[in-house]
N, C-alpha and C positions, 0 to 999 in steps of 0.2 A: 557635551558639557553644559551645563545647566547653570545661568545666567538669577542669582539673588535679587536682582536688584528691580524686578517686578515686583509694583505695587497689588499684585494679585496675591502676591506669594505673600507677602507680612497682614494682609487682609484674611487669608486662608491657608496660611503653611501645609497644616495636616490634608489638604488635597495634594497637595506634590508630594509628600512624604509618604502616602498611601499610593501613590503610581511606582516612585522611583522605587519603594521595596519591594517592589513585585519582578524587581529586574537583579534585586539584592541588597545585603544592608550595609553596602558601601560602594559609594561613587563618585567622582570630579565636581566641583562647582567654581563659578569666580561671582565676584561683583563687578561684569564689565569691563573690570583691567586689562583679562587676558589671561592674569594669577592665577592658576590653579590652586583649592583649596580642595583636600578632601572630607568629605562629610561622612560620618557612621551615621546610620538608621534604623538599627534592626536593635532590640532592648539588651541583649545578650551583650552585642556587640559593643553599647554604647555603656552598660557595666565594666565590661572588662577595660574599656579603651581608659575610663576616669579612671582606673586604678591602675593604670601600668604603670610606673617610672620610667618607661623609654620612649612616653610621650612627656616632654616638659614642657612645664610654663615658665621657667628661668627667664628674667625681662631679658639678660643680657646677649644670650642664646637664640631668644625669640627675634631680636632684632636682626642679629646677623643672618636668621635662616629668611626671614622679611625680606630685606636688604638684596640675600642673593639675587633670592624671586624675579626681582626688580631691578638685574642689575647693576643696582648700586646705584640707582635712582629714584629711589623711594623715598618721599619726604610725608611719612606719615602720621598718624597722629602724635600729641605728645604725650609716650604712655611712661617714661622713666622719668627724667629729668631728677635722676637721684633719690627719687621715690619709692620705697617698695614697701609691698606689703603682701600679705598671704596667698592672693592670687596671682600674684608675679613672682613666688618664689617655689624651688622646690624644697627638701630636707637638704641641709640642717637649717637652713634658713628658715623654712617654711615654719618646720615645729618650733620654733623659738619664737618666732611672731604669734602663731598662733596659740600658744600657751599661754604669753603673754595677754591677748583677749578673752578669751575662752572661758578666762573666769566668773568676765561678765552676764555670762549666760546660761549659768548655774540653774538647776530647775527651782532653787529656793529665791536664787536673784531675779530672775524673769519675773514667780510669784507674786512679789513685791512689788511688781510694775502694774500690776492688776487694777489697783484703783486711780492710777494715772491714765489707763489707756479706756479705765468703763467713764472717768469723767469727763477726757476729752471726746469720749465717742458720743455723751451724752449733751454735751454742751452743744455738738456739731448737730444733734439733731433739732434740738431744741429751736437753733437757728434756723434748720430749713422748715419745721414745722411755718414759719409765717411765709411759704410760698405754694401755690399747687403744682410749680414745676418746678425745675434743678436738673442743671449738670449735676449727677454723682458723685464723679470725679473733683470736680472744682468746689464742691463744698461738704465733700466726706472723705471719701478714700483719698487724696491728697493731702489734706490737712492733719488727717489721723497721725501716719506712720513718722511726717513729718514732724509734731508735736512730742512724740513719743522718743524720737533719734535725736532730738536737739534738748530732752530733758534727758535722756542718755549723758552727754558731753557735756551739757549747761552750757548751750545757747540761749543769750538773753531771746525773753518772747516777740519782742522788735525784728533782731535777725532771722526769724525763722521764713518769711516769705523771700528774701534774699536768699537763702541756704536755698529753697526751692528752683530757684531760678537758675542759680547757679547747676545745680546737681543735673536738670533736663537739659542745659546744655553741653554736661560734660558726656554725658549717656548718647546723646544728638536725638532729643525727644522736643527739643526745640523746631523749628522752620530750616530747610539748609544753609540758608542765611547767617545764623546765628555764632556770634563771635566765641566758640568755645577754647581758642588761646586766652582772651580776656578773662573768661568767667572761672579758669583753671588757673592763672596769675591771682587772680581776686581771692578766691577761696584760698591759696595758699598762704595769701599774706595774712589774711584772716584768721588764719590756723594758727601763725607764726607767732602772733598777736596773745592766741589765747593759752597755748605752749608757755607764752612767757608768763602772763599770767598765774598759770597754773603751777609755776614752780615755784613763783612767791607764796603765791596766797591758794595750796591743795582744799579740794573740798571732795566730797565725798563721790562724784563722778567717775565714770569710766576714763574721761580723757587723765582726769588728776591721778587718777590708778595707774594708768599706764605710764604718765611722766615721773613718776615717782617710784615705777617697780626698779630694782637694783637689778634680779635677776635675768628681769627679758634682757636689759642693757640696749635698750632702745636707742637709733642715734635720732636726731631734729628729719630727716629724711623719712625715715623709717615712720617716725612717730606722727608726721604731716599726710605720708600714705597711708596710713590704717586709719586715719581720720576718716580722710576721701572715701577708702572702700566702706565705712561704716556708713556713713553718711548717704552715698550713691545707692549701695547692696541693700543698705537696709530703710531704705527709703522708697526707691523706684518700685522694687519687687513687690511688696504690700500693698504698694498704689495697683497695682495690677493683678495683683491676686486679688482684690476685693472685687476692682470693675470687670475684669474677665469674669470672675466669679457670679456678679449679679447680671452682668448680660447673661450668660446660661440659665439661670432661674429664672431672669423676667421671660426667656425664650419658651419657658416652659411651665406651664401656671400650674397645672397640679401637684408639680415636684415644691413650689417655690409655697405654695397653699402648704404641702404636708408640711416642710421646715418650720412655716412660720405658728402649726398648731404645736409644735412637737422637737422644743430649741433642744431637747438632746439628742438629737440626729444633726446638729451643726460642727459638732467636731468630726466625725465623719466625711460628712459634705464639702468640708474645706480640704480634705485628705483627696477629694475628688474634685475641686475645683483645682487644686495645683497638675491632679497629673489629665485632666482632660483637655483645659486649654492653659494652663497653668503662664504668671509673668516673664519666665525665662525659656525663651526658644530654645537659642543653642548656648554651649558654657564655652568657655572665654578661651580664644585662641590658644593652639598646643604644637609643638615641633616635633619630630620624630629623630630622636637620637640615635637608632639605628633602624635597621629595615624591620617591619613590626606584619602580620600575618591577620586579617579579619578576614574569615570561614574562607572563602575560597583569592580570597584579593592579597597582597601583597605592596604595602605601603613604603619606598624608599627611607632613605633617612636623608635627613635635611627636609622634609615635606610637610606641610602648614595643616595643621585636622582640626576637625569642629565637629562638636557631637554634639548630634539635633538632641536634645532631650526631651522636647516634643514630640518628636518621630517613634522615640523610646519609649513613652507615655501611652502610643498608642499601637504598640504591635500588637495583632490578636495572635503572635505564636508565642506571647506572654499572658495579653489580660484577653478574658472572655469579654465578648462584645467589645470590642477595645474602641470601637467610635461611638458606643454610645454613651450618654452621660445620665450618670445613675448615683445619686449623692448616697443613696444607702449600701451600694455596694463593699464590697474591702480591698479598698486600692493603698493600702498602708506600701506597699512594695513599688511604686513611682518612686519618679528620678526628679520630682519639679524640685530637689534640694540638691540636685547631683549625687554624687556615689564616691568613694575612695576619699583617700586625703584631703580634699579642695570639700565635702560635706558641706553646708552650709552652716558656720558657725551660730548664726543668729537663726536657726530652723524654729527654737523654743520658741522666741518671741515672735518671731511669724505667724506661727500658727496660732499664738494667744491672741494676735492683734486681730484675724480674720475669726476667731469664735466670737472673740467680743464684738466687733464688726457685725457679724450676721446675727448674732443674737438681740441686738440692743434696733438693728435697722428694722429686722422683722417684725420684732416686738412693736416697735413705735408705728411703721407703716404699712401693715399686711397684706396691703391691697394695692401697693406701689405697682407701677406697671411703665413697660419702654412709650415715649411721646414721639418718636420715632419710628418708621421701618426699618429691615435690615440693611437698605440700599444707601439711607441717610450716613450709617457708621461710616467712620473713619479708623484707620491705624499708624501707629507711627512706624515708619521705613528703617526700622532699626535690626537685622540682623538676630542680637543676643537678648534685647528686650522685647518683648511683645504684649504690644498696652494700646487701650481706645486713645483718642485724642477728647474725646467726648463722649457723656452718656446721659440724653437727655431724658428724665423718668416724669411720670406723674405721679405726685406721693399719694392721690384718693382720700 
């Protein structure tokens, strides 16, 4: 059984997931505990698994099959606490919440966010222009998607490096250290705050849309967890789709050279920066309702599964070359949004925020390059997120 909690493994996942498929695309892991969790591997496998209904994500179900695991000594994260939202529920639940958002991300609404996400991308650059070095991360792709999800909801520009803070601790992209009971108390009441807010005084935001829809019939619970997941999902992942994404270019100077002669190969490119090292490992813990069947395995029911979507990313009994990274190629059939129901709502604006990203970073500094070796890198020990901690460039 195979042990997560190597800092080799969140440094380079797709080396173990290209060993263990060779044994098959489904096998036992823990993080340490002793828990058996099982993992899908194999791209087939890891389609079919997101779409079944007899894997749930129900919080209420999740806990209890948790719980078992554990004896009934598990005092583990706090993932309810009366909170639900799209990725803790299944149907009817599920679809009601997410109908409820869904409308925010309309191809005409997303559109409209165009010259919010080219200003702030251009403002950010504008500022690194007066250095010849930079963290990435800390002074582009963080600030971006950030900027972007708090004019989403109308976060004053003050609270947006709090909303940051808060969100890496809730994700645990923080140090182990890091108080995330505090910083999940804090942003709640802060929700709670603008919740009220927003019923007096609606403006034309998402948060005011959803406090205000009659028919999703949202309750204060409900309405504080969709916050959260918009906020976390649609924050962390973008941060990571850009820095995954420009570590592979700077790794690769002729590919990174064609991009930046030639910005309509960037929508493409970003279709390929999700599924070769893409910001979501694996997608967010599932129970098995009854006994469920992958190619030759046989999964009990009551059993905890996690599907690599990294591992899916890269099977060559899907994609040709499947470890190589080829921004021209047509990887349009990656899972870096997941598959079935749980889809990644916010996919539109994801992928607007990563064209405009590489278009605008290219454009300004084509000759950018890592101020690091590979051995320098760091990664955070997270599981479902996978993101540098640091990327130090030289802009040239």
């Amino acid at each position: 059984m195979a042990d997560l909690l190597d800092e080799r493994f969140f440094a380079n996942p797709h080396a173990y997931y290209r060993h263990w498929r060779e044994e098959g695309p489904v096998r036992q892991v823990h993080f340490g505990d002793g828990v058996a969790r099982w993992l899908i591997l194999g791209y087939e496998e890891c389609r079919a698994a997101l779409a079944d209904p007899r894997l749930s994500k129900d919080i209420d179900g999740l806990e209890v099959a948790i719980a078992r695991k554990y004896d009934g000594d598990w005092e583990g994260p706090r993932t309810h606490d009366g909170l639900r939202h799209m990725l803790n529920a299944d149907p009817p639940t599920h679809t009601r919440l997410r109908k409820a958002v869904s409308q925010a991300f309309t191809a005409r609404r997303v559109e409209a966010l165009r010259p919010v996400i080219e200003r702030a991308a251009n403002d950010l650059l504008d500022a690194m222009a007066e250095h010849d070095e930079v963290d990435l991360l800390r002074a582009f792709a963080v600030p971006l998607p950030v900027t972007v999800i708090c004019h989403l909801l109308d976060v004053d520009i003050e609270d947006h490096g709090t909303f940051r803070e808060w969100t890496k601790a809730l994700v645990g992209t923080l140090e182990p250290d890091a108080d995330r009971a505090k910083a999940h108390d804090e942003m709640v009441a802060f929700l709670r705050k603008m919740l009220r807010r927003k019923r007096a005084e609606p403006g034309e935001d998402m948060l005011s849309a959803l406090v205000n829809d009659a028919d999703a019939r949202l309750d204060e619970g409900e309405l504080i967890g969709m916050a959260l997941l918009l906020l976390v999902a649609g924050h962390e992942t973008t941060v990571n789709l850009i820095g995954n994404g420009a570590l592979a270019l700077l790794r690769d100077r002729p590919r990174l050279d064609r991009l930046a002669a030639d910005p309509t190969l960037i929508p493409g490119a970003v279709e390929e920066f999700l599924r070769y090292d893409g910001p979501v490992n694996m997608a967010t813990l599932r129970f098995t309702r009854e006994p469920i069947t992958f190619g030759d395995t046989v999964i009990p029911a009551g059993e905890l599964v996690l599907v690599a979507l990294a591992a899916g990313n890269r099977d060559p009994l899907h994609f040709t070359d499947a470890y190589g990274f080829d921004p021209t190629a047509d990887r349009a059939a990656h899972l870096g949004f997941g598959y079935g129901i749980h889809y990644c709502v916010g996919a539109p604006l994801a992928r607007l925020e990563g064209r405009i990203a590489f278009t605008a970073l290219l454009h300004r500094f084509p000759n950018i390059e890592l101020a690091v070796d590979d051995s320098w890198l760091r990664w955070y020990s997270n599981p479902v997120i996978h993101g540098l901690k640091k990327l130090p460039v030289r802009l040239g």
